[in-house]
OpenMM code with the backbone's topology and positions (N, CA, C; nanometers):
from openmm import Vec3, app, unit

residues = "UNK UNK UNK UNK UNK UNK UNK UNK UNK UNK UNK UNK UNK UNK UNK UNK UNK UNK UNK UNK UNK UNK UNK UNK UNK UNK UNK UNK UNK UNK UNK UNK UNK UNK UNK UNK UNK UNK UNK UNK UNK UNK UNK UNK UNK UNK UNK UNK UNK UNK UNK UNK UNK UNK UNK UNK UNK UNK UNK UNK UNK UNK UNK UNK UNK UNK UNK UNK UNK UNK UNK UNK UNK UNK UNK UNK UNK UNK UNK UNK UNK UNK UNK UNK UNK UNK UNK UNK UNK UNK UNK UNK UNK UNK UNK UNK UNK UNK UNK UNK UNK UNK UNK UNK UNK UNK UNK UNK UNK UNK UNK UNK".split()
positions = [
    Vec3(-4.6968, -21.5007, -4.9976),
    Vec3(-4.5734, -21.5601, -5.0341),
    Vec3(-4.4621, -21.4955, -4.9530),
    Vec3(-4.4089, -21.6031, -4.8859),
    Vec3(-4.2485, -21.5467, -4.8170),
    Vec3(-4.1012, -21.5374, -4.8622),
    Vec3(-4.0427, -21.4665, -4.8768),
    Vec3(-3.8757, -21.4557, -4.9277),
    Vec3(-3.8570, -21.5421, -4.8236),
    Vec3(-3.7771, -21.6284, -4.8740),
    Vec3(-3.6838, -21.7352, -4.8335),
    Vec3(-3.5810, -21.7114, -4.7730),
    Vec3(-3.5071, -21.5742, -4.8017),
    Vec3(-3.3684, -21.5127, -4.7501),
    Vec3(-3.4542, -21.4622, -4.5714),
    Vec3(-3.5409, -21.4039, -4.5518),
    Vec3(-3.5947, -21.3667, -4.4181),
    Vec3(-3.6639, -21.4469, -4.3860),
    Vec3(-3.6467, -21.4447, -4.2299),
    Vec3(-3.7095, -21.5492, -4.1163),
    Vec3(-3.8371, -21.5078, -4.0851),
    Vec3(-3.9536, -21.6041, -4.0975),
    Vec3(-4.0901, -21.5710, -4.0529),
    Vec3(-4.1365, -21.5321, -3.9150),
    Vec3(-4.0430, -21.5318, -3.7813),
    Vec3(-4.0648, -21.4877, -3.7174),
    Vec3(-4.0589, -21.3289, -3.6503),
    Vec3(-4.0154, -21.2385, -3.7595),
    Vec3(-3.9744, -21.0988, -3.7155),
    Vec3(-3.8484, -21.0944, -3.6796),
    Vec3(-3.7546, -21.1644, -3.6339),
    Vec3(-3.6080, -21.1698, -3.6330),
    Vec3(-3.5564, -21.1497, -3.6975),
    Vec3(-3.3791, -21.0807, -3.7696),
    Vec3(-3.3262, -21.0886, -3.8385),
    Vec3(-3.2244, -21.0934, -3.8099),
    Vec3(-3.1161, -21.1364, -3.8778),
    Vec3(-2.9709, -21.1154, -3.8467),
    Vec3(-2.8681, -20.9564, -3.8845),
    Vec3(-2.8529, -20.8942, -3.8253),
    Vec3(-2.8002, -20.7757, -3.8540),
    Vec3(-2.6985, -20.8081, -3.9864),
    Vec3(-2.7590, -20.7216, -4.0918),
    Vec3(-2.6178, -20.7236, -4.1971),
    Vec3(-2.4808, -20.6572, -4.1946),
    Vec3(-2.4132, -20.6736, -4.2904),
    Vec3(-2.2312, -20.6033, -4.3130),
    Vec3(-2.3183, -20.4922, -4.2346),
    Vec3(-2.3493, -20.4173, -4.3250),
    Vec3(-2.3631, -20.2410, -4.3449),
    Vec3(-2.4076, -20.1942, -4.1838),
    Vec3(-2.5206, -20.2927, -4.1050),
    Vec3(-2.5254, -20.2629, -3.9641),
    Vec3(-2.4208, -20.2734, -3.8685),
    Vec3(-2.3866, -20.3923, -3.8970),
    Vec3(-2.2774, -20.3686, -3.7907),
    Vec3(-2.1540, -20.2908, -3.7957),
    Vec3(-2.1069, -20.2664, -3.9243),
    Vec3(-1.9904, -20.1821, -3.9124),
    Vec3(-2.1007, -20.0396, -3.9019),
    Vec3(-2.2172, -20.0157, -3.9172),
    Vec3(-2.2115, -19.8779, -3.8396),
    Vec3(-2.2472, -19.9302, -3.6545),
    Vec3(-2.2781, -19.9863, -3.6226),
    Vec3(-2.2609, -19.9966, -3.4860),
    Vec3(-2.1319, -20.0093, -3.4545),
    Vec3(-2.0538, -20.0496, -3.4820),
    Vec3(-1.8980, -20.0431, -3.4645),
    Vec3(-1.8605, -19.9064, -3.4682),
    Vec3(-1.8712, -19.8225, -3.5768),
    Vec3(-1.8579, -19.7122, -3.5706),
    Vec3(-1.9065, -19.5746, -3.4820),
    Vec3(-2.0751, -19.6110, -3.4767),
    Vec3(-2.1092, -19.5682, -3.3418),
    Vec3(-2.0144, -19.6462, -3.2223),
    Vec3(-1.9741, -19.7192, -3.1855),
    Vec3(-1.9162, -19.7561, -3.0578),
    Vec3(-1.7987, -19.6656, -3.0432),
    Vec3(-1.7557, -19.6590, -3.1798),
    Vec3(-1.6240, -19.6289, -3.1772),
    Vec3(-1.6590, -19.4635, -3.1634),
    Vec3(-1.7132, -19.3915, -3.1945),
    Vec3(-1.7056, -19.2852, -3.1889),
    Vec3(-1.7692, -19.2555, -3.0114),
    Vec3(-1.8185, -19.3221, -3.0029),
    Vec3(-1.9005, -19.3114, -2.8371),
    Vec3(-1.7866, -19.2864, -2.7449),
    Vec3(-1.6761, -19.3764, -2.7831),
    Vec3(-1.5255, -19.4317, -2.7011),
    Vec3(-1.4720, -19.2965, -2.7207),
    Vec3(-1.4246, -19.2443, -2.8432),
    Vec3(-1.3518, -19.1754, -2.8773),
    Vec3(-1.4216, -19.0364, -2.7756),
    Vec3(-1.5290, -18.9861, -2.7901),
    Vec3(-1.6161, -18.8761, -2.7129),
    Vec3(-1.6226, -18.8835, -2.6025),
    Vec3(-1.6174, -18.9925, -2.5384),
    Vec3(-1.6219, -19.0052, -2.4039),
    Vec3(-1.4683, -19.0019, -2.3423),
    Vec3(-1.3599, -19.0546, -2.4303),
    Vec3(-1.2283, -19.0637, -2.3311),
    Vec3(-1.1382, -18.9747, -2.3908),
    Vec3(-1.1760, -18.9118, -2.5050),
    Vec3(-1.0963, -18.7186, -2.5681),
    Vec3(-1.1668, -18.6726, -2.5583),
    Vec3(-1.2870, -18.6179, -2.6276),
    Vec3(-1.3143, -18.4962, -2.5635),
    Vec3(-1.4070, -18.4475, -2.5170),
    Vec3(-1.4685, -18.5370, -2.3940),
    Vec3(-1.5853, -18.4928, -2.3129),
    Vec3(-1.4280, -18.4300, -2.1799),
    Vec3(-1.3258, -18.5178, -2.1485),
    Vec3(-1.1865, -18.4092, -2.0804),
    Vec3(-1.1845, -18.2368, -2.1140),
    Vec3(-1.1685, -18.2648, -2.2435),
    Vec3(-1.1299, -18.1543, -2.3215),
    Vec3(-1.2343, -18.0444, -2.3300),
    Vec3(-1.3925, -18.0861, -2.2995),
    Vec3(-1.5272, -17.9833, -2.3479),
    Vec3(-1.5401, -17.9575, -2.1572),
    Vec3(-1.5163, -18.0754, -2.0719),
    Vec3(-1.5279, -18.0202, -1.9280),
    Vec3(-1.4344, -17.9113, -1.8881),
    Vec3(-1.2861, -17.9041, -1.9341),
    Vec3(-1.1509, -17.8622, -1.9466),
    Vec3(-1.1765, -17.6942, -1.9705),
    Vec3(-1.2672, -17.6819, -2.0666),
    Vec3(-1.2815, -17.5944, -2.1414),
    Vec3(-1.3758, -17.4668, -2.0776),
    Vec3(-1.5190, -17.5444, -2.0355),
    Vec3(-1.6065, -17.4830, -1.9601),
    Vec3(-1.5301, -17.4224, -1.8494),
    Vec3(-1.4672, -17.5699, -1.7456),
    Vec3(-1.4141, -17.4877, -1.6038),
    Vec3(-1.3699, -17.3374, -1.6351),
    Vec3(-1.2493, -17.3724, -1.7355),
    Vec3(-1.1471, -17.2166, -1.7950),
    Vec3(-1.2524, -17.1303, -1.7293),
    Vec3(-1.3823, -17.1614, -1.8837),
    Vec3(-1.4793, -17.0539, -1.8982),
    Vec3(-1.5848, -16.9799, -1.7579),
    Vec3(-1.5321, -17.0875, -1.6785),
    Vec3(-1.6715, -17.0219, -1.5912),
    Vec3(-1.5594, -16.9768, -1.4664),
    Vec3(-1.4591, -17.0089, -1.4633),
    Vec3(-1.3224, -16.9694, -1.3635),
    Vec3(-1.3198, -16.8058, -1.4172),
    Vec3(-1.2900, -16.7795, -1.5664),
    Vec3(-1.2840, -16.6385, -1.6039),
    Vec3(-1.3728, -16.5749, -1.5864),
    Vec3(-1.5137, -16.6019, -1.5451),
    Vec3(-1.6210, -16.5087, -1.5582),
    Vec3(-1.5920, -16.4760, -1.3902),
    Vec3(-1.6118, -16.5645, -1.3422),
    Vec3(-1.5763, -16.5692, -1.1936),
    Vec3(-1.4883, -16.4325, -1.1363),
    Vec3(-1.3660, -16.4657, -1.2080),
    Vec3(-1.2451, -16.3687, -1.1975),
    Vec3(-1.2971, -16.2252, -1.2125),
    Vec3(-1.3408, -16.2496, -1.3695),
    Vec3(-1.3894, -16.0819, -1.3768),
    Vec3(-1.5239, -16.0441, -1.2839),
    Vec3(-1.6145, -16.1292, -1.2184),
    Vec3(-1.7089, -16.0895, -1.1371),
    Vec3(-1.6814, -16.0464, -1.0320),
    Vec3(-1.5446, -16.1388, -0.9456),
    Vec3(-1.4807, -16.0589, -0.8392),
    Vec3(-1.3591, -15.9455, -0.8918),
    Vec3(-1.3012, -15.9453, -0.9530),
    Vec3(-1.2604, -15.7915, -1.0045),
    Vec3(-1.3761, -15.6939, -1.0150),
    Vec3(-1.4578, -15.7055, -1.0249),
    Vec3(-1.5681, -15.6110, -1.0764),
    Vec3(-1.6142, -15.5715, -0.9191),
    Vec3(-1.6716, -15.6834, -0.8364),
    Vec3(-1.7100, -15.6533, -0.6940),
    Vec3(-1.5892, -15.5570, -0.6141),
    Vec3(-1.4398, -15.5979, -0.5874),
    Vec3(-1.3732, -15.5579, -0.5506),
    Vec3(-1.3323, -15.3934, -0.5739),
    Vec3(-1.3307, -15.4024, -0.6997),
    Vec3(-1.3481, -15.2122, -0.7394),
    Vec3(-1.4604, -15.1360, -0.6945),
    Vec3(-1.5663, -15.1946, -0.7049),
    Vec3(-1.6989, -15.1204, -0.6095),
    Vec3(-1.6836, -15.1363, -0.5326),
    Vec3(-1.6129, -15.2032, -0.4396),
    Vec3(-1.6181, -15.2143, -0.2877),
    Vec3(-1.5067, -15.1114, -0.2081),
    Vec3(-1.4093, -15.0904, -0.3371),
    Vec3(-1.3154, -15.0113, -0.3014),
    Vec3(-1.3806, -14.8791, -0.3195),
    Vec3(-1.4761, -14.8358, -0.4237),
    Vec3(-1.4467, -14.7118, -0.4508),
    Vec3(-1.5803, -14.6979, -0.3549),
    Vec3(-1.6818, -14.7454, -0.3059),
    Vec3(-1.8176, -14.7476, -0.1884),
    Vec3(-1.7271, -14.6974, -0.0959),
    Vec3(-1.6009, -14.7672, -0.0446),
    Vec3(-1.5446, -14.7361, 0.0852),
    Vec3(-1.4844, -14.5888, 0.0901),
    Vec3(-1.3958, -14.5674, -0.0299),
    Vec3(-1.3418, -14.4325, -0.0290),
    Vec3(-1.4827, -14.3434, -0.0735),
    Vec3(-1.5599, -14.3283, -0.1240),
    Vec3(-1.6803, -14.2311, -0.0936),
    Vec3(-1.7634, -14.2449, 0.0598),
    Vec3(-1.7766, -14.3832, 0.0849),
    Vec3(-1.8116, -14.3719, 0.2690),
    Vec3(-1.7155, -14.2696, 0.3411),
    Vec3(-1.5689, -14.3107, 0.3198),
    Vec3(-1.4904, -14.2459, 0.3928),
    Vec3(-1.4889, -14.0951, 0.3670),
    Vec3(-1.4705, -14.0624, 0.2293),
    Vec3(-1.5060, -13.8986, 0.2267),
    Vec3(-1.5700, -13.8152, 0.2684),
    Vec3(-1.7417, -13.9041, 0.2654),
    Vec3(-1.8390, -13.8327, 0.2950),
    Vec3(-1.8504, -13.8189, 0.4849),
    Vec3(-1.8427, -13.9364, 0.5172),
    Vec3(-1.9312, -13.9535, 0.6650),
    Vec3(-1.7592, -13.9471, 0.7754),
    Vec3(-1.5919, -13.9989, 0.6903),
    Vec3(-1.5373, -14.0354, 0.8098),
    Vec3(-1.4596, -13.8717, 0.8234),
    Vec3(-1.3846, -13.8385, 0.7122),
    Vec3(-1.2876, -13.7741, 0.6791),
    Vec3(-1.3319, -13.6285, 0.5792),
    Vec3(-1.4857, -13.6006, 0.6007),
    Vec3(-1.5473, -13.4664, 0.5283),
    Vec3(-1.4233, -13.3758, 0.4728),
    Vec3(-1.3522, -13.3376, 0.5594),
    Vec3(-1.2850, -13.2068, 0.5254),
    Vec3(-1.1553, -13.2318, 0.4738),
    Vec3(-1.0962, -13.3896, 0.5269),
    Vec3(-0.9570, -13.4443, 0.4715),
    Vec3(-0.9717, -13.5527, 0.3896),
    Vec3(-0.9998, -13.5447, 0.2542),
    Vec3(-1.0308, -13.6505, 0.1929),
    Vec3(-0.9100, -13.7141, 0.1373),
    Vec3(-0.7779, -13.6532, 0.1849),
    Vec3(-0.6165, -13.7587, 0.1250),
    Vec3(-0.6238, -13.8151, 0.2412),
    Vec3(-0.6922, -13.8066, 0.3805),
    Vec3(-0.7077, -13.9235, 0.4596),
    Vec3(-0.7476, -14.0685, 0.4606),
    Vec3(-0.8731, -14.0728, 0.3463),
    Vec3(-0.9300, -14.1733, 0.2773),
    Vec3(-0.8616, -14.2692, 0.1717),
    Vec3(-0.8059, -14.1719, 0.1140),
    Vec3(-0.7065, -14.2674, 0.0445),
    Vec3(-0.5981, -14.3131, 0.0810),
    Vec3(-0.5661, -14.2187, 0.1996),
    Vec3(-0.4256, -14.3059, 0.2932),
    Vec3(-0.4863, -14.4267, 0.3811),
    Vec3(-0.6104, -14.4062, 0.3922),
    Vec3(-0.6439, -14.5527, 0.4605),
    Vec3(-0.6422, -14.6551, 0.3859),
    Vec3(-0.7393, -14.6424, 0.2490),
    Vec3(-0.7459, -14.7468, 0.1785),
    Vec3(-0.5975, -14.7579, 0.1256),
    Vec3(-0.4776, -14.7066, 0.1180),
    Vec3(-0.3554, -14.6937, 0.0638),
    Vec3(-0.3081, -14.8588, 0.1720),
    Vec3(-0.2942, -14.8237, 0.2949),
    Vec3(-0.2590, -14.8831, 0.4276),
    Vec3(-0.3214, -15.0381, 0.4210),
    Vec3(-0.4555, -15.0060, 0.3901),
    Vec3(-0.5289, -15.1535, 0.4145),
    Vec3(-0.4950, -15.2533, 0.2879),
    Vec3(-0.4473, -15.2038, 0.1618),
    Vec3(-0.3836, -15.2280, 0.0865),
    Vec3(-0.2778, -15.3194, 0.0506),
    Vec3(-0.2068, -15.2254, 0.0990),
    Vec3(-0.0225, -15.3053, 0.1252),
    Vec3(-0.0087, -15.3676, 0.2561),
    Vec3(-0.1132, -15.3728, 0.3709),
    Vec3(-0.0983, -15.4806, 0.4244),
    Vec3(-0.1791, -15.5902, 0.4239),
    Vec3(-0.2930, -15.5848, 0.3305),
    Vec3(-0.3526, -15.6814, 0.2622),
    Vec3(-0.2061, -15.8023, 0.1559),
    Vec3(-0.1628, -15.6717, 0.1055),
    Vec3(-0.0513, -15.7448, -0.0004),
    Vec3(0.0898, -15.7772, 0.0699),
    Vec3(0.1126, -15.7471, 0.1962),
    Vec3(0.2087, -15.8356, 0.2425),
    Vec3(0.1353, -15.9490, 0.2971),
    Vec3(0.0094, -15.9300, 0.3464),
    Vec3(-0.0222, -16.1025, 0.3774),
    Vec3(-0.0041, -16.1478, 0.3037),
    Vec3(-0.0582, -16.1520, 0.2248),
    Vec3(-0.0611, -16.2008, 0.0535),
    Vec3(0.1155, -16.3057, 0.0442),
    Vec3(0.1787, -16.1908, 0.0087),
    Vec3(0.2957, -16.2205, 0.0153),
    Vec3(0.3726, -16.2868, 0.0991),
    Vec3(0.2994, -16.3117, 0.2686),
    Vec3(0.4050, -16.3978, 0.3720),
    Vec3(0.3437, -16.5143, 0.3475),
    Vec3(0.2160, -16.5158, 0.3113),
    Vec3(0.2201, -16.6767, 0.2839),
    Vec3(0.2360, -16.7502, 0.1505),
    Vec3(0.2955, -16.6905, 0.0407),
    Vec3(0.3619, -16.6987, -0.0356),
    Vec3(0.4537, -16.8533, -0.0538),
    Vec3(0.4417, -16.9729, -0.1160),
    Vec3(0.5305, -17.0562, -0.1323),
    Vec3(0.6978, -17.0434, -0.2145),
    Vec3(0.7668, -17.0399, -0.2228),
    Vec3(0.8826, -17.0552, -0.3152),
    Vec3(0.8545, -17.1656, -0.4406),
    Vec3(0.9065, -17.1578, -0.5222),
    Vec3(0.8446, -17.2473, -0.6339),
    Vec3(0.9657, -17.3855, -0.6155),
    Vec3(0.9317, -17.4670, -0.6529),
    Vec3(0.9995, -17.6122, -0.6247),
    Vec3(1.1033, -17.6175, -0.7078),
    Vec3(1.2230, -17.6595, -0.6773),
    Vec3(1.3048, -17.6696, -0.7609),
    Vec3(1.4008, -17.8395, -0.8027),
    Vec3(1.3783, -17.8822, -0.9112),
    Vec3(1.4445, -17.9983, -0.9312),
    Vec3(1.5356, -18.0195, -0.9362),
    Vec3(1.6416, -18.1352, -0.8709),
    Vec3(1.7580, -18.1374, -0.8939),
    Vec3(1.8340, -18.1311, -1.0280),
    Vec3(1.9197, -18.1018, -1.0423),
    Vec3(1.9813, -18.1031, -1.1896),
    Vec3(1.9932, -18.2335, -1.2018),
    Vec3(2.0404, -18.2609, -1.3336),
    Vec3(2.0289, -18.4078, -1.3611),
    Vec3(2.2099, -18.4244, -1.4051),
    Vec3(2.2861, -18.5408, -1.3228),
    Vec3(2.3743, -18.5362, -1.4052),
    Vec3(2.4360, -18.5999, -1.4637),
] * unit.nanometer
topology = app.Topology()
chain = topology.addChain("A")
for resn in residues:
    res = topology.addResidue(resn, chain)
    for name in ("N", "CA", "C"):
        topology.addAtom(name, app.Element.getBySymbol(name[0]), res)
C-alpha cells in the first residue's frame, strides 16, 4: 500500500523545513565567504608576518653577536673596543641608508 501524499517514483518535493534550511545554509556560506574568510586570511598574514619578524630579530642578533666574537677572537685579539667600533660604524651607516631612502609622509590639503 502507497501514501498518496508521496510520489512512486523516488522523487520528492523539498518541504518548508528544507528549504529554509538550505536558504540558511546559503546564507551562511555568503556570509563566510564575503566577512570572514577576509577577516581569518587578515588574521593569519598578521600571524605569520610576526613570527617572521621575531625570526629575523632573532637571526640578526646572532649574526651580530657571531661577528663581534669572530672579530675578537681571529681580527682584533688584543683590542677588542675595536670590534665593537666596527660593528658600532657598520651600524649607523647601515641606519643612515635606512634613513636616505626614507619617504616623507603625504600630506592632505586642508579642506576649506
Amino acid at each position: 500500500m502507497t501514501d498518496d501524499r508521496t510520489p512512486t517514483d523516488g522523487s520528492r518535493e523539498p518541504d518548508l523545513v528544507d528549504r529554509l534550511l538550505g536558504l540558511l545554509d546559503h546564507g551562511l556560506d555568503v556570509v563566510h565567504d564575503r566577512v570572514l574568510r577576509p577577516i581569518l586570511l587578515a588574521g593569519r598574514t598578521i600571524a605569520y608576518l610576526f613570527v617572521l619578524l621575531l625570526v629575523a630579530l632573532v637571526l640578526v642578533t646572532v649574526a651580530i653577536i657571531g661577528a663581534i666574537r669572530f672579530l675578537d677572537v681571529y681580527a682584533f685579539g688584543a683590542h677588542q673596543w675595536l670590534s665593537y667600533v666596527l660593528v658600532g660604524v657598520l651600524s649607523i651607516v647601515g641606519g643612515l641608508l635606512v634613513w636616505r631612502r626614507r619617504r616623507p609622509p603625504i600630506r592632505k590639503a586642508p579642506r576649506e
